[in-house]
PyMOL commands that place a pseudoatom at each C-alpha (Angstrom):
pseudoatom trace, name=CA, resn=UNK, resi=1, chain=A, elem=C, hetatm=0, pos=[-107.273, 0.942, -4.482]
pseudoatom trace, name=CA, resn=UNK, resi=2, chain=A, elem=C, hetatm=0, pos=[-106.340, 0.147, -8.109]
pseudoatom trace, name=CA, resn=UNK, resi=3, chain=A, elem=C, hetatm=0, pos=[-106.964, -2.101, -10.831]
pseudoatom trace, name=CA, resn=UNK, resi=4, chain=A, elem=C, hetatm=0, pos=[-104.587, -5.150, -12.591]
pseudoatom trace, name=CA, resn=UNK, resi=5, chain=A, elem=C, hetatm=0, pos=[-105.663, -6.681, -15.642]
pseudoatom trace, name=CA, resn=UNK, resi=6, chain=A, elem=C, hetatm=0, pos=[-106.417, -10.934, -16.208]
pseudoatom trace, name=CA, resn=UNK, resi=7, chain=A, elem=C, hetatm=0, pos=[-102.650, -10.719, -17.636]
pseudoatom trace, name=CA, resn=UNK, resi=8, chain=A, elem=C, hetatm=0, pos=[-100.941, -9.558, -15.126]
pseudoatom trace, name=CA, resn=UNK, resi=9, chain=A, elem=C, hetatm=0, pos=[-97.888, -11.603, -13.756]
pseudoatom trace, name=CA, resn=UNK, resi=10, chain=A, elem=C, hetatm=0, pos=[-97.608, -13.070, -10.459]
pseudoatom trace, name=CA, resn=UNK, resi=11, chain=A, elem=C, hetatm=0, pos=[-94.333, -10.362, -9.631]
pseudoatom trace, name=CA, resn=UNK, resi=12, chain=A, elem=C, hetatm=0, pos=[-96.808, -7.434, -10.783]
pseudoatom trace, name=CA, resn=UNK, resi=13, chain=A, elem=C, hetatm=0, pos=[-99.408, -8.910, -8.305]
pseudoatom trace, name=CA, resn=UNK, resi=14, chain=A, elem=C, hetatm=0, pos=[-97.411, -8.963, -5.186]
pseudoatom trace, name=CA, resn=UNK, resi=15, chain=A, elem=C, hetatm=0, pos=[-96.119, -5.215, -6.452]
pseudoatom trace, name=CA, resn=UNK, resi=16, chain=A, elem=C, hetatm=0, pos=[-100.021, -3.855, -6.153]
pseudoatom trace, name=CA, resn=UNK, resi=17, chain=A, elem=C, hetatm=0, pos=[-100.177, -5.569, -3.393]
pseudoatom trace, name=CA, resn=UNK, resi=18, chain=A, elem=C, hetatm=0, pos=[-97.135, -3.950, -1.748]
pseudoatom trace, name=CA, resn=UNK, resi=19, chain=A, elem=C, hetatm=0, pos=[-98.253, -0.470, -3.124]
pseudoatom trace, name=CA, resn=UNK, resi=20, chain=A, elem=C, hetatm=0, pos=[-101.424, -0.761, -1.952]
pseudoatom trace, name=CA, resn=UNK, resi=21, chain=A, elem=C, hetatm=0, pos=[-100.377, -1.581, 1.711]
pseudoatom trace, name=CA, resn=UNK, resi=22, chain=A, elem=C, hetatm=0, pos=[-98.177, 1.993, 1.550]
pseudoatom trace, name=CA, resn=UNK, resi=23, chain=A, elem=C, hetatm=0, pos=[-101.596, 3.138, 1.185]
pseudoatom trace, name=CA, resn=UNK, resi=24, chain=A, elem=C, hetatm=0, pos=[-101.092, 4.199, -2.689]
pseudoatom trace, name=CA, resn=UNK, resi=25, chain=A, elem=C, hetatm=0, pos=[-102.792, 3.298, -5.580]
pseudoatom trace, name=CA, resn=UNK, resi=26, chain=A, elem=C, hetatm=0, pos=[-101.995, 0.620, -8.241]
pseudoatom trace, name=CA, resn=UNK, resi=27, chain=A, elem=C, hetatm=0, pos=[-103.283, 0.101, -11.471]
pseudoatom trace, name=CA, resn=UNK, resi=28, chain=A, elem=C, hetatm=0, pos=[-101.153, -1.985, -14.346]
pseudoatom trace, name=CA, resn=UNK, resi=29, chain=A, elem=C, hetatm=0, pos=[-99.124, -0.316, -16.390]
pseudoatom trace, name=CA, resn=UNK, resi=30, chain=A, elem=C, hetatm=0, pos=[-100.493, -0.537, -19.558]
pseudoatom trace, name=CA, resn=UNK, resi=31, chain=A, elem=C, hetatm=0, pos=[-103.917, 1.141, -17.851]
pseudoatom trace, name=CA, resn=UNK, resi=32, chain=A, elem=C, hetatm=0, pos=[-101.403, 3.636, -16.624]
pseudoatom trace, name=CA, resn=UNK, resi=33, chain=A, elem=C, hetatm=0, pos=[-99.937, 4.706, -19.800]
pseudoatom trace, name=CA, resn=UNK, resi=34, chain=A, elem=C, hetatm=0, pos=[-103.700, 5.046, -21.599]
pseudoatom trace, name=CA, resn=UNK, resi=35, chain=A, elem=C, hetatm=0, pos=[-104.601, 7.618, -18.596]
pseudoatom trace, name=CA, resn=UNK, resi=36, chain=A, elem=C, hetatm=0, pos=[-101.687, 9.357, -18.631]
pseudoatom trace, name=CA, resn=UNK, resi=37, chain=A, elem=C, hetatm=0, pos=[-102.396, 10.023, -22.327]
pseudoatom trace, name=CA, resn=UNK, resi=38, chain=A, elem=C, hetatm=0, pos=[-105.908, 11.190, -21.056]
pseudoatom trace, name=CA, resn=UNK, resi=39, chain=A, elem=C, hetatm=0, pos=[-105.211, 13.460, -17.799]
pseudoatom trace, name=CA, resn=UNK, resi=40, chain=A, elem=C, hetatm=0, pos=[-102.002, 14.265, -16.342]
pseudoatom trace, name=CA, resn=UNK, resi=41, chain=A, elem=C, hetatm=0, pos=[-103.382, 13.464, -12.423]
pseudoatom trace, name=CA, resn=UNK, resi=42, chain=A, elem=C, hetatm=0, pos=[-103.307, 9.712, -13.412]
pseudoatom trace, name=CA, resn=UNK, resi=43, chain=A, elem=C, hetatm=0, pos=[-101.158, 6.532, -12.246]
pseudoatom trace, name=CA, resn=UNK, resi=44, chain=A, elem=C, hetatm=0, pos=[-97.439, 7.101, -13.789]
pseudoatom trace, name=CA, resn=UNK, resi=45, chain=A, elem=C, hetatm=0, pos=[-95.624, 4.234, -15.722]
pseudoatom trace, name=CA, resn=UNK, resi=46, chain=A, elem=C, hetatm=0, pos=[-94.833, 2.363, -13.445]
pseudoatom trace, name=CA, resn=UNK, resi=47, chain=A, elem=C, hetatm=0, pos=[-98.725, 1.774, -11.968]
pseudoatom trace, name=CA, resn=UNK, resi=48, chain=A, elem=C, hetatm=0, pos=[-98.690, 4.010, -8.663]
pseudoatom trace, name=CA, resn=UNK, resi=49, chain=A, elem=C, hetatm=0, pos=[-100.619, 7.072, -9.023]
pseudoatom trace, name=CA, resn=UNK, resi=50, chain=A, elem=C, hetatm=0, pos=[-99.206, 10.296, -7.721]
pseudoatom trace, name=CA, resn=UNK, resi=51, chain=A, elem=C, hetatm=0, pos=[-100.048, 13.573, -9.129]
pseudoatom trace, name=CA, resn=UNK, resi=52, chain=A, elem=C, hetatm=0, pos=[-97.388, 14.929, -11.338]
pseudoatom trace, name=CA, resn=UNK, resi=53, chain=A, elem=C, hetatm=0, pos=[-94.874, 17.338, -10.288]
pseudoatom trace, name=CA, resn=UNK, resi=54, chain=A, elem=C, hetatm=0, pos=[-94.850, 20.439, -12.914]
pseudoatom trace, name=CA, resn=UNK, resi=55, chain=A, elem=C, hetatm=0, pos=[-93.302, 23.460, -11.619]
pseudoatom trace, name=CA, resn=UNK, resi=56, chain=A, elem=C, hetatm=0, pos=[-94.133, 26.072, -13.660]
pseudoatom trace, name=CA, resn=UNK, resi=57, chain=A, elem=C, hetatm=0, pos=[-92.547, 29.955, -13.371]
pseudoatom trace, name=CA, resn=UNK, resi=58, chain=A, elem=C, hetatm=0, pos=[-94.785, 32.058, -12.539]
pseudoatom trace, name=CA, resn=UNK, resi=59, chain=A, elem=C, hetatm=0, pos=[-94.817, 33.318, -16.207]
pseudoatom trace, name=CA, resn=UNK, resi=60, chain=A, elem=C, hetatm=0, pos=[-95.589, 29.795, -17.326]
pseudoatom trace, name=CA, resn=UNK, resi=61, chain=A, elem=C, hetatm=0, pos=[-98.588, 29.699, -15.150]
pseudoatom trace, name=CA, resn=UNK, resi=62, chain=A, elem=C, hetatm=0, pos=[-99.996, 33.169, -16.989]
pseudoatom trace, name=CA, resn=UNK, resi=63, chain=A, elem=C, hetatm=0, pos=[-98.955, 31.214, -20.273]
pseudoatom trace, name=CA, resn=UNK, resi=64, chain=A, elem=C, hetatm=0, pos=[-101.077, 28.326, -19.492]
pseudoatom trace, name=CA, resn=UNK, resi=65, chain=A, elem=C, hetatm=0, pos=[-103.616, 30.575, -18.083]
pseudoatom trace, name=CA, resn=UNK, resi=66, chain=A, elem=C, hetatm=0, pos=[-104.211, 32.054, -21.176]
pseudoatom trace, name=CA, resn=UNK, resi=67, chain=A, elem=C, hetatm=0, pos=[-103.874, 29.182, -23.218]
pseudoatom trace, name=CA, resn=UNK, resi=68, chain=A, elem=C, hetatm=0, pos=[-106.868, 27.705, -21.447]
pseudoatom trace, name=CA, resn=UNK, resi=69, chain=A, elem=C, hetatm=0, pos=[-108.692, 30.660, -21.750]
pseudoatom trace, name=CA, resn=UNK, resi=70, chain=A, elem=C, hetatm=0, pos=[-108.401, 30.064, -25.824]
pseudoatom trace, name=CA, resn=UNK, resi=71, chain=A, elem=C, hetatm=0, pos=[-106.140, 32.924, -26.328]
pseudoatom trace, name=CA, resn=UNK, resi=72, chain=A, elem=C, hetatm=0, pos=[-103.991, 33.064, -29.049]
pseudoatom trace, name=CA, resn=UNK, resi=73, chain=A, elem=C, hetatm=0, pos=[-100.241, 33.029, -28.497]
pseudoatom trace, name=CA, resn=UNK, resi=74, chain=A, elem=C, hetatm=0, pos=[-100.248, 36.439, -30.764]
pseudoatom trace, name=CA, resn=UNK, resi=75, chain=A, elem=C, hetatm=0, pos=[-102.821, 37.490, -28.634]
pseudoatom trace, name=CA, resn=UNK, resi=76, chain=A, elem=C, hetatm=0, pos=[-101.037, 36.598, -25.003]
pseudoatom trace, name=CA, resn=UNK, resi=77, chain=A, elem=C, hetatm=0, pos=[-97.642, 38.274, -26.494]
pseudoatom trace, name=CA, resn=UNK, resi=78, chain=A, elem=C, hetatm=0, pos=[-99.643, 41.395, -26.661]
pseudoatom trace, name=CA, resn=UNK, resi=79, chain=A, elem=C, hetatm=0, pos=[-101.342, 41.346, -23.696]
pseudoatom trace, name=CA, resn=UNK, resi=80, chain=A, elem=C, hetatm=0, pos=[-98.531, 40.306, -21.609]
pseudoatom trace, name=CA, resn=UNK, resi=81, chain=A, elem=C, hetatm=0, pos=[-96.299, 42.450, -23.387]
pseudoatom trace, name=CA, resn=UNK, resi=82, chain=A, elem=C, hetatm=0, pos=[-93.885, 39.954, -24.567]
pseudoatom trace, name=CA, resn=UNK, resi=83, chain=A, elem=C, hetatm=0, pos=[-92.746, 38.849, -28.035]
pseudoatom trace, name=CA, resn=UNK, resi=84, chain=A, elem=C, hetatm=0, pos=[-94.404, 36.427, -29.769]
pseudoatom trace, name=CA, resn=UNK, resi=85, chain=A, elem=C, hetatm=0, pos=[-91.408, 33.731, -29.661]
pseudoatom trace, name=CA, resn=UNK, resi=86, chain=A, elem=C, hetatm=0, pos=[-91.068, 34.300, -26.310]
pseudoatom trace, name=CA, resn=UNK, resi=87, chain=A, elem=C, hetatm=0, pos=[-94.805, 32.898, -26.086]
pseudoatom trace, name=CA, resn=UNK, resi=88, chain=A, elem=C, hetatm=0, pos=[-94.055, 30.130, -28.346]
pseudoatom trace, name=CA, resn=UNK, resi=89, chain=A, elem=C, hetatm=0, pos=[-90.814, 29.010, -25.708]
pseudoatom trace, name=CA, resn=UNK, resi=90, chain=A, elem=C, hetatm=0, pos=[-92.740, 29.342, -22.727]
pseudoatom trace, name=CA, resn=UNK, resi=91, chain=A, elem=C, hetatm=0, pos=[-95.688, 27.515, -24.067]
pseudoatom trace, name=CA, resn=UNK, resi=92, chain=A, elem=C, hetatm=0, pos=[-93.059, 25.130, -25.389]
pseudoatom trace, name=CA, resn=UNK, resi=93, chain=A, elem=C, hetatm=0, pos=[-91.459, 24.578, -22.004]
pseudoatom trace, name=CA, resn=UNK, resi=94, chain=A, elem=C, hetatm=0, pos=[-95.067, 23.742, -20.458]
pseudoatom trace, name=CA, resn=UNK, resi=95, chain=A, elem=C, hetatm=0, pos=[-95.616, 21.652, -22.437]
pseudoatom trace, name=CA, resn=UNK, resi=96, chain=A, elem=C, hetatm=0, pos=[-92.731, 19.548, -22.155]
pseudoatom trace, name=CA, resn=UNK, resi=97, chain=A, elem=C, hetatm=0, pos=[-92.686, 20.180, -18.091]
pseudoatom trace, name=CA, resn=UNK, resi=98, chain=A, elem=C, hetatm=0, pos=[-96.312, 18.681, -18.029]
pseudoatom trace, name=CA, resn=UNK, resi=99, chain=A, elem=C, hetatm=0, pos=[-96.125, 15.822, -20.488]
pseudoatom trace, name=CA, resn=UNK, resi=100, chain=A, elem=C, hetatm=0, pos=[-98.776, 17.443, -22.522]
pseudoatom trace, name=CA, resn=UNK, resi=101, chain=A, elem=C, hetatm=0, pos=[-98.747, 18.481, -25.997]
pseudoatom trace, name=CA, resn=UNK, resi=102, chain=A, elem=C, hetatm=0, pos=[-102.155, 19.912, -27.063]
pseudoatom trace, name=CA, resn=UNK, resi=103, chain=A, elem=C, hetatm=0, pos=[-104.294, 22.636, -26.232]
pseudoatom trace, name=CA, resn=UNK, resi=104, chain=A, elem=C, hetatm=0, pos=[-107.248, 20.394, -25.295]
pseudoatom trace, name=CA, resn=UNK, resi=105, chain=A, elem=C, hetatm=0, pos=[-104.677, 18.716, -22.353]
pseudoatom trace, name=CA, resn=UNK, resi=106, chain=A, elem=C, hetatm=0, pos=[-103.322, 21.906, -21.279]
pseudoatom trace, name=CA, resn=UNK, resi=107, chain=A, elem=C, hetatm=0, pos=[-106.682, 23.014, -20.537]
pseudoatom trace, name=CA, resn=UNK, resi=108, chain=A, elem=C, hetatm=0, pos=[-108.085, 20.064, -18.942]
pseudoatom trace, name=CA, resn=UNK, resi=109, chain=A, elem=C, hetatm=0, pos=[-104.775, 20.433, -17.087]
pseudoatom trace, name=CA, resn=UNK, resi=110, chain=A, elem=C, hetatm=0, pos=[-105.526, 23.527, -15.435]
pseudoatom trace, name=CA, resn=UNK, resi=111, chain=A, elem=C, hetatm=0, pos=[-109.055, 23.152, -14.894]
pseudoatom trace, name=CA, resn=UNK, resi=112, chain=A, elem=C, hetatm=0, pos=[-108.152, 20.055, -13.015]
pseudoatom trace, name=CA, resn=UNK, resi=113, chain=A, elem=C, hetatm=0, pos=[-105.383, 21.957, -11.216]
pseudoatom trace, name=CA, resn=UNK, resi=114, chain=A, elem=C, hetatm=0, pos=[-107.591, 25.081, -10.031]
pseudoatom trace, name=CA, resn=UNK, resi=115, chain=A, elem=C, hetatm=0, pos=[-105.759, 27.405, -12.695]
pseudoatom trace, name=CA, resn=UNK, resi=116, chain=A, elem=C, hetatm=0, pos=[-108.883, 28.184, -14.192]
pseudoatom trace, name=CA, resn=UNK, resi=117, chain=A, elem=C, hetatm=0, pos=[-112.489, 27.234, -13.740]
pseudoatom trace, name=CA, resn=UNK, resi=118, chain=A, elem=C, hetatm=0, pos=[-114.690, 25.068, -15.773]
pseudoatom trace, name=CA, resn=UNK, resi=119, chain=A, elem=C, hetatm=0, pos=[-117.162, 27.358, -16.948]
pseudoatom trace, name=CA, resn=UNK, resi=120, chain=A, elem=C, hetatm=0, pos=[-119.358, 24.527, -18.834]
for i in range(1, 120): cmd.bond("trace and resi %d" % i, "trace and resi %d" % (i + 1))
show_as sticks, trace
zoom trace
């Protein structure tokens, strides 16, 4: 139900163990922090895993949408019929409601979330 490192303090121990009673997950933080660099459905800081909660506007899901699909933001403005700053906020905003700051996360981001399938 988790993973703690050789390091890990007695107080951190007896924390897992609590979590994992509760029926969650536990993994030590510093595992936690390396995964949440990798996917965004990983353990948060503190060790338990829960899925993030992102709500994206509607608009922000077309955003990301697109983004995954590989479309330019000059592209999306024009096919969504927006400006192209108004891309660049919304993108901006998903990216700082998700925790994610490339294209390569946003898009492993919403395969993972059902947004858009993994074609591959």
């Amino acid at each position: 139900m988790g993973f703690l490192l050789k390091q890990t303090s007695a107080h951190e121990v007896c924390r897992a163990i609590r979590e994992v009673q509760k029926g969650e997950k536990f993994f030590s933080p510093s595992i936690s922090r390396r995964q949440n660099r990798i996917n965004p459905l990983t353990p948060d800081r503190s060790g338990v895993l829960k899925k993030r909660a992102a709500h994206l506007t509607s608009r922000e899901m077309e955003i990301l949408q697109l983004i995954a699909e590989g479309k330019a933001n000059k592209e999306t403005a024009s096919k969504l019929g927006i400006g192209l700053k108004t891309v660049e906020k919304h993108r901006e905003h998903v990216m700082e409601k998700l925790d994610i700051h490339d294209t390569a996360g946003l898009t492993r981001y919403a395969i993972s979330a059902g947004i858009i399938k993994n074609n591959i």
